[in-house]
DOTI-235408 format. One record per residue: residue number from 1; residue in one letter; x, y, z of N, C-alpha, C in turn. Coordinates in Angstrom, 1 decimal, padded with zeros to 4 digits. Layout:
BEGIN
NODE pos code npx npy npz capx capy capz cpx cpy cpz
NODE NUM A X Y Z X Y Z X Y Z
...
This chain:
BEGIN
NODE pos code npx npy npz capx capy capz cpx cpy cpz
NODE 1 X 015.4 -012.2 -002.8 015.3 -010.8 -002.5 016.0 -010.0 -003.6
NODE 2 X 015.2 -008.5 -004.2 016.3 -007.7 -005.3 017.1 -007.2 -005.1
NODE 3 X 017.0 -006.9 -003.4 018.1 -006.0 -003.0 017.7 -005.9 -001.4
NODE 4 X 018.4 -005.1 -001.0 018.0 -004.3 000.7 017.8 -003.2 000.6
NODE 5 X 017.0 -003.1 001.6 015.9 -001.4 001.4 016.9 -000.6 002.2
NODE 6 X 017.0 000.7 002.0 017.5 001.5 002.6 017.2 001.6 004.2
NODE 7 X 017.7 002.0 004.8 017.3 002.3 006.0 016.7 003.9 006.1
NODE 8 X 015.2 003.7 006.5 014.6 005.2 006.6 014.5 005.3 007.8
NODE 9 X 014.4 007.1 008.1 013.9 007.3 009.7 012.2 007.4 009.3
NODE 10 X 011.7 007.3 010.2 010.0 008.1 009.7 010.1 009.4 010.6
NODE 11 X 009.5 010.6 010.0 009.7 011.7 009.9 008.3 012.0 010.2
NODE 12 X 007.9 012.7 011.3 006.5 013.2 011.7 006.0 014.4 010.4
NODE 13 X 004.6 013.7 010.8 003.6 014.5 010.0 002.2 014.9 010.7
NODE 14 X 002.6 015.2 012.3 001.2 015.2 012.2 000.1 016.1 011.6
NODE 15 X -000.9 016.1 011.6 -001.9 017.0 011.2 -002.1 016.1 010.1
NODE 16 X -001.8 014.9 009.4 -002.3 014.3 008.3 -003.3 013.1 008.8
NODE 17 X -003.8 012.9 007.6 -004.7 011.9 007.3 -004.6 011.1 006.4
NODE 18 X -004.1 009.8 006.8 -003.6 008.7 005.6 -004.4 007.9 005.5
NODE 19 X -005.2 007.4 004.2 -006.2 006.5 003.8 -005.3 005.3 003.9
NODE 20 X -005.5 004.2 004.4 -004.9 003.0 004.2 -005.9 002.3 003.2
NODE 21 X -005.6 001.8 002.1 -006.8 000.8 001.6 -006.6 -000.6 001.3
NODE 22 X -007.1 -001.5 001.6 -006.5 -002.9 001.6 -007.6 -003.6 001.0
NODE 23 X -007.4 -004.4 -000.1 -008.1 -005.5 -001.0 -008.3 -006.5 000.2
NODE 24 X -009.2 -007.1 000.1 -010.0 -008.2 000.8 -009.8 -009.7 000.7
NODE 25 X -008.9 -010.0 -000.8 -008.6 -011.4 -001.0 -007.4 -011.2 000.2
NODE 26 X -006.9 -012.8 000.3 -006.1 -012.5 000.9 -005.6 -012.0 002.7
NODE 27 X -006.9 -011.8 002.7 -007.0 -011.4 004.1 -006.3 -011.1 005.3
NODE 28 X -005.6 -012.5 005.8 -004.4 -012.3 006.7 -003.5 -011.7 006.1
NODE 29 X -003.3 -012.1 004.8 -001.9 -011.5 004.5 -001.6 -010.1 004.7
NODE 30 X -003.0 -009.3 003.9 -003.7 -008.3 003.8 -003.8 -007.3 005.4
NODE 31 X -003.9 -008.0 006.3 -004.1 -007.7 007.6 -002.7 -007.2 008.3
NODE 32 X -001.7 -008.4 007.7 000.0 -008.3 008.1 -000.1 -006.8 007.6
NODE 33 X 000.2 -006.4 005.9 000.4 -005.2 005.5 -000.1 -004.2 006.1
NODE 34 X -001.4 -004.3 006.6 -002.4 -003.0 007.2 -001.4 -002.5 008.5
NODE 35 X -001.0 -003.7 008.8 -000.5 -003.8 010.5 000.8 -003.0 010.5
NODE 36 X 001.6 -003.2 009.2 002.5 -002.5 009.0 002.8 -000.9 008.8
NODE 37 X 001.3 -000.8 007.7 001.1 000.6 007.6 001.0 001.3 008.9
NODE 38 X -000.2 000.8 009.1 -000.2 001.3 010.2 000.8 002.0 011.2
NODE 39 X 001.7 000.7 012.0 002.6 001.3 012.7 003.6 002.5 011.8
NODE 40 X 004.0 002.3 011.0 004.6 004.1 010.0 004.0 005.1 010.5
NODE 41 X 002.4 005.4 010.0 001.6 005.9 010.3 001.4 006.4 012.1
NODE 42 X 001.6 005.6 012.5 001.3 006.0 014.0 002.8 006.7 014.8
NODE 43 X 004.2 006.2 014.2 005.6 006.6 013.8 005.7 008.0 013.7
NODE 44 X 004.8 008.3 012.6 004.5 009.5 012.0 003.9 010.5 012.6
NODE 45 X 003.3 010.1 013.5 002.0 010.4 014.4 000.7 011.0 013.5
NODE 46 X 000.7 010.8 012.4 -000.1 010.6 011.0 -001.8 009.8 011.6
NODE 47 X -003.3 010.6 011.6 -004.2 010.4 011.7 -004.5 009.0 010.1
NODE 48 X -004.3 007.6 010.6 -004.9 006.7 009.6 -006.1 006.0 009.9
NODE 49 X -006.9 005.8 008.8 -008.4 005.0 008.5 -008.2 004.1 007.4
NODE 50 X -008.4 002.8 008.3 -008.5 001.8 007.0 -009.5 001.6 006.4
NODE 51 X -009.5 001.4 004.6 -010.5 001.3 003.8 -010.2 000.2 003.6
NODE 52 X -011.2 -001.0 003.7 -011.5 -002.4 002.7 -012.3 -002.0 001.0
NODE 53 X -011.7 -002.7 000.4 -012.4 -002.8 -001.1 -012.0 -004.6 -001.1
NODE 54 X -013.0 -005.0 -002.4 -013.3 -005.9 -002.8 -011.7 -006.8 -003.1
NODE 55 X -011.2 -006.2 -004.1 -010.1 -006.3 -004.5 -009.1 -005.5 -004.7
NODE 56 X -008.2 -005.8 -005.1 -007.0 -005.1 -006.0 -007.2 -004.3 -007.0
NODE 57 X -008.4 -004.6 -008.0 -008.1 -004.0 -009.1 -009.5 -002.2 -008.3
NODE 58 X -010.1 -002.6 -007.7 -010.5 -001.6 -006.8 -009.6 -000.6 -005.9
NODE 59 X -008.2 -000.5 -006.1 -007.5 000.2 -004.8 -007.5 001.8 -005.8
NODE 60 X -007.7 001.7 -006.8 -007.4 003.2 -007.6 -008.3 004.1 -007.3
NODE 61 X -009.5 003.5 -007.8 -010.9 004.2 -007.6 -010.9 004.6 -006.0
NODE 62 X -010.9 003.6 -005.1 -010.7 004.1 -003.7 -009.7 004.8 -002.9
NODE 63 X -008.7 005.4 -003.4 -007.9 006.1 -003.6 -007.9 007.1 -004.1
NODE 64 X -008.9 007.7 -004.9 -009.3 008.5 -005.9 -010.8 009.1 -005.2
NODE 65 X -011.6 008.5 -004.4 -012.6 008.9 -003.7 -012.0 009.2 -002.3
NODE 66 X -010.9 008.9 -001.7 -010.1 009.3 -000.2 -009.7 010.8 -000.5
NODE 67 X -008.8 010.9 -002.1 -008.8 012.1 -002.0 -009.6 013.5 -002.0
NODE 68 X -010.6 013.0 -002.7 -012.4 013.4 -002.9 -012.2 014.0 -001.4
NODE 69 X -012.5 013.0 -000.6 -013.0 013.6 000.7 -011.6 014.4 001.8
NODE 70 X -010.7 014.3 001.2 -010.0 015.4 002.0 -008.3 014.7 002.9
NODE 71 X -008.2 013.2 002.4 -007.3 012.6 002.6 -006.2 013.2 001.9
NODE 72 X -004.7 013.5 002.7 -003.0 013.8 002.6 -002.8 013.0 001.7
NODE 73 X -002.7 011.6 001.7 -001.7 010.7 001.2 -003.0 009.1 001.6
NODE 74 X -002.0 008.1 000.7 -003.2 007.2 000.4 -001.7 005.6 000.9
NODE 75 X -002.0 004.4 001.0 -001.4 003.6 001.1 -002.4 002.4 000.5
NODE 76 X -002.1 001.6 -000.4 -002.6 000.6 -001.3 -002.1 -000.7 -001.2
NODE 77 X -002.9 -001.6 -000.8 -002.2 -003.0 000.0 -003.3 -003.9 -000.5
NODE 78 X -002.6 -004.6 -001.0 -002.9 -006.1 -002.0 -002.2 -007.1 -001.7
NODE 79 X -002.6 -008.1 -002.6 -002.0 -009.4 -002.5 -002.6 -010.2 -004.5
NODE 80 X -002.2 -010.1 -005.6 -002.0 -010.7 -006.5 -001.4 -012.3 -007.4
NODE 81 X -001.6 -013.4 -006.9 -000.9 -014.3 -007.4 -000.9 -014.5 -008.4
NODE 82 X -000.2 -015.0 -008.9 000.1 -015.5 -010.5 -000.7 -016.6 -010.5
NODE 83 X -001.8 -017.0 -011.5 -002.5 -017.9 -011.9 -002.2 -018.6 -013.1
NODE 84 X -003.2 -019.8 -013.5 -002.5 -020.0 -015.1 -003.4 -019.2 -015.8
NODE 85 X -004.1 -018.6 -015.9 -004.8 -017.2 -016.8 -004.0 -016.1 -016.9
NODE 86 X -003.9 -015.4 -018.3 -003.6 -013.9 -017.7 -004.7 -012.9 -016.9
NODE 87 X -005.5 -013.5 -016.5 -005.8 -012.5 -015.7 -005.0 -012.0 -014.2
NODE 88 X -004.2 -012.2 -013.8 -003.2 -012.0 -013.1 -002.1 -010.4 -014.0
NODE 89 X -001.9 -010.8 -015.2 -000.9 -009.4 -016.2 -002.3 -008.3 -016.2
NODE 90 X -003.6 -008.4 -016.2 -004.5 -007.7 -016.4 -004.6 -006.6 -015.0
NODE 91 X -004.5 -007.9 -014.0 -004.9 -006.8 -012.8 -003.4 -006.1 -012.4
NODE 92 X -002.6 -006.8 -012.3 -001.6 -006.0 -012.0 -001.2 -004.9 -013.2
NODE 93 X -001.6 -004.7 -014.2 -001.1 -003.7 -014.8 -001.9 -002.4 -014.9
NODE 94 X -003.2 -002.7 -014.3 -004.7 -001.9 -014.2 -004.3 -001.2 -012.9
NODE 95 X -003.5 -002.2 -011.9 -004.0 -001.5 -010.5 -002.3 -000.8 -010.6
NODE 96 X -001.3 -000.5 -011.0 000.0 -000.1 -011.5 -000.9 001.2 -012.0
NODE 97 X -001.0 001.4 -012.9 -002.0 002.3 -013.5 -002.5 003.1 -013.3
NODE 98 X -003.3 002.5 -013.0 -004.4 003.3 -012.0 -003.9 004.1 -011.2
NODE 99 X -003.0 003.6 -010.1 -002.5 004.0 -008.8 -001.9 005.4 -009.3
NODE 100 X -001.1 005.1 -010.3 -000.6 006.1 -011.2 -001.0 007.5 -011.7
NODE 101 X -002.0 007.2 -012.2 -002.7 008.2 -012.7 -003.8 009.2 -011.3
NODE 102 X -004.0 008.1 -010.5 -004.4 009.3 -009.1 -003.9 009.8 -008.5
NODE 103 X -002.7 009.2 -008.2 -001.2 010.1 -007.7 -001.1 011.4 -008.4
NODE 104 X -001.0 011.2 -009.7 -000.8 012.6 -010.8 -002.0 013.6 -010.6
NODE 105 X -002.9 013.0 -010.7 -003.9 013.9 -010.9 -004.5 014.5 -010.0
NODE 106 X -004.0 014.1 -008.6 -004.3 014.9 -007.5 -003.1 015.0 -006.7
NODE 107 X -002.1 014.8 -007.1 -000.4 015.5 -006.6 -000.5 015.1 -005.4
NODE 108 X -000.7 014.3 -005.2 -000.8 013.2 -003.8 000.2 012.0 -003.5
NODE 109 X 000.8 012.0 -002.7 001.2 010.1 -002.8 000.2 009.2 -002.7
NODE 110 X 000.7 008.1 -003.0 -000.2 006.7 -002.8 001.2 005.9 -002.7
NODE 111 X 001.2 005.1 -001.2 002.0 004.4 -001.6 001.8 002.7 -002.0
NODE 112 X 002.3 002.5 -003.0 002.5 001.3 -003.7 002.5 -000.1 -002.5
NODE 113 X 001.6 -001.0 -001.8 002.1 -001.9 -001.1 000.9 -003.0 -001.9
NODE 114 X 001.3 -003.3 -003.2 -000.1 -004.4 -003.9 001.3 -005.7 -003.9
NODE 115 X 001.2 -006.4 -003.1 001.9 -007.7 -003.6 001.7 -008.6 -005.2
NODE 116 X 002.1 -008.6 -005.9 002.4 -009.1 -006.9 003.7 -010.5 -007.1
NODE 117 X 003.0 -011.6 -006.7 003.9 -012.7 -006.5 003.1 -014.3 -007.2
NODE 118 X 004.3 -015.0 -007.2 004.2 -016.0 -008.0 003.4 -017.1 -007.3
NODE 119 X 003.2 -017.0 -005.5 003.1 -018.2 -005.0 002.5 -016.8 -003.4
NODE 120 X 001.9 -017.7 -002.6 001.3 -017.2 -000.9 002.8 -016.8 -000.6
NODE 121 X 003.4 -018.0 -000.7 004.9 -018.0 000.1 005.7 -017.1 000.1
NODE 122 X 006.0 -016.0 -001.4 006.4 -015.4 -001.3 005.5 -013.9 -001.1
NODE 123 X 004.2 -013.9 -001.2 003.6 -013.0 -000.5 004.0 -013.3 001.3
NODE 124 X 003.6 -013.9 001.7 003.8 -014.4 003.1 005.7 -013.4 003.7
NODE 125 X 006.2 -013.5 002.7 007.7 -013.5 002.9 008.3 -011.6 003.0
NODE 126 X 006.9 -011.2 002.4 007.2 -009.3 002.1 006.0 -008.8 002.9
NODE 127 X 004.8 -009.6 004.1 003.7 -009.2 004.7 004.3 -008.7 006.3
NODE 128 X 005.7 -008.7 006.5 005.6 -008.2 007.8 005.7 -009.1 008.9
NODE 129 X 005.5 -009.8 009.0 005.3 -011.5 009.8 006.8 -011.4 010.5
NODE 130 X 006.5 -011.9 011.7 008.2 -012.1 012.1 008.9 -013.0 011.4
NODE 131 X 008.6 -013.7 010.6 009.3 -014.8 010.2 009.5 -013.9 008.3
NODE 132 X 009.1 -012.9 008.4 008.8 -012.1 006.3 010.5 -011.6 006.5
NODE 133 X 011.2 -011.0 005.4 012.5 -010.6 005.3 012.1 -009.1 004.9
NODE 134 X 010.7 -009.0 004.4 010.4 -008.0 004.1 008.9 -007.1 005.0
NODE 135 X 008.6 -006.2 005.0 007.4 -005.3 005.8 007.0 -004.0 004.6
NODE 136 X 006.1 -004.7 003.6 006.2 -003.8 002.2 004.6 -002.9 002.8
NODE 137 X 004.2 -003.3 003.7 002.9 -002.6 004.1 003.4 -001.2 004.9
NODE 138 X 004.5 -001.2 005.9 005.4 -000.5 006.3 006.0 000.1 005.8
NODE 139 X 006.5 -000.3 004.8 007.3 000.3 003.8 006.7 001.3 002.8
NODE 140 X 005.6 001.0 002.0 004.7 001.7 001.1 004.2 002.7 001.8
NODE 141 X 003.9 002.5 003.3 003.4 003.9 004.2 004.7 005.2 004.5
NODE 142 X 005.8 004.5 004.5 006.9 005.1 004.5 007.0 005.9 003.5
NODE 143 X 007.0 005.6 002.2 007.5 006.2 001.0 006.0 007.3 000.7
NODE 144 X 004.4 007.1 001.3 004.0 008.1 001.1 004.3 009.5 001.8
NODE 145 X 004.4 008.9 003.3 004.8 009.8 004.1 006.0 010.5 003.8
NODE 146 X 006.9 009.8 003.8 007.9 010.6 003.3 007.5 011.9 001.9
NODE 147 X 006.7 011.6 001.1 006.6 012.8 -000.2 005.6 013.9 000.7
NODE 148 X 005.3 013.7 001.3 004.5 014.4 002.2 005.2 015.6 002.6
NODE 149 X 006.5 015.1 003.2 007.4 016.5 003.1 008.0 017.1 002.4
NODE 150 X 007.7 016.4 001.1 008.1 017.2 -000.3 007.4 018.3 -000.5
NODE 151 X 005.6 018.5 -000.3 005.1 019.2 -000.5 005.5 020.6 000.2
């Protein structure tokens, strides 16, 4: 673990609309994260709709068409392992990126929940599971919601 997360309250928002969007590899794990968001989102008392896309390197674009249609804030949930190719440095630095530049360009949050790990195990370990040390699907919903009342 890098550290311990702060302890947040979740802070109501209702009247919003949070895009959850979740890559498809991965599935259960994928499922833990949603499950996470989710609960934040419902915390929040925050109106959420989950989007599936293909993959990971797809969460920008779909995030960038939520906003299109009238979506507050976005949450982005992946799962990434490290291969022996770089194609693993490719997608994670596309979907980093990406996420990036839709956030900016429509003054939105997106919160960051793409697992980027070396092995399932330690994806498995940050999906929320009672047995995870971490709930980064919960957590990435947190940190959108929260800029939410920045605006």
């Amino acid at each position: 673990m890098a550290g311990s997360a702060p302890e947040v309250a979740v802070k109501e928002v209702p009247g919003t609309k949070i895009a959850i969007i979740s890559a498809t590899w991965h599935g259960d794990i994928c499922a833990d994260l949603i499950a996470g968001a989710k609960r934040a989102c419902d915390a929040a008392k925050a109106e959420s709709v989950v989007i599936r896309v293909p993959g990971s390197f797809e969460l920008p674009l779909a995030a960038q068409l939520a906003f299109e249609k009238g979506f507050d804030a976005a949450v982005v949930l992946g799962v990434v392992v490290q291969g022996d190719t770089p194609h693993f440095d490719y997608v994670c630095q596309g979907v980093t990126q990406g996420v990036m530049d839709v956030s900016l360009k429509f003054s939105k949050p997106i919160g960051f929940g793409v697992l980027t790990v070396n092995t399932v195990e330690q994806a498995i370990a940050r999906c929320g599971r009672p047995e995870s040390f971490e709930d980064k699907g919960f957590d990435s919903a947190v940190a959108a919601l929260t800029l939410l009342l920045q605006k």
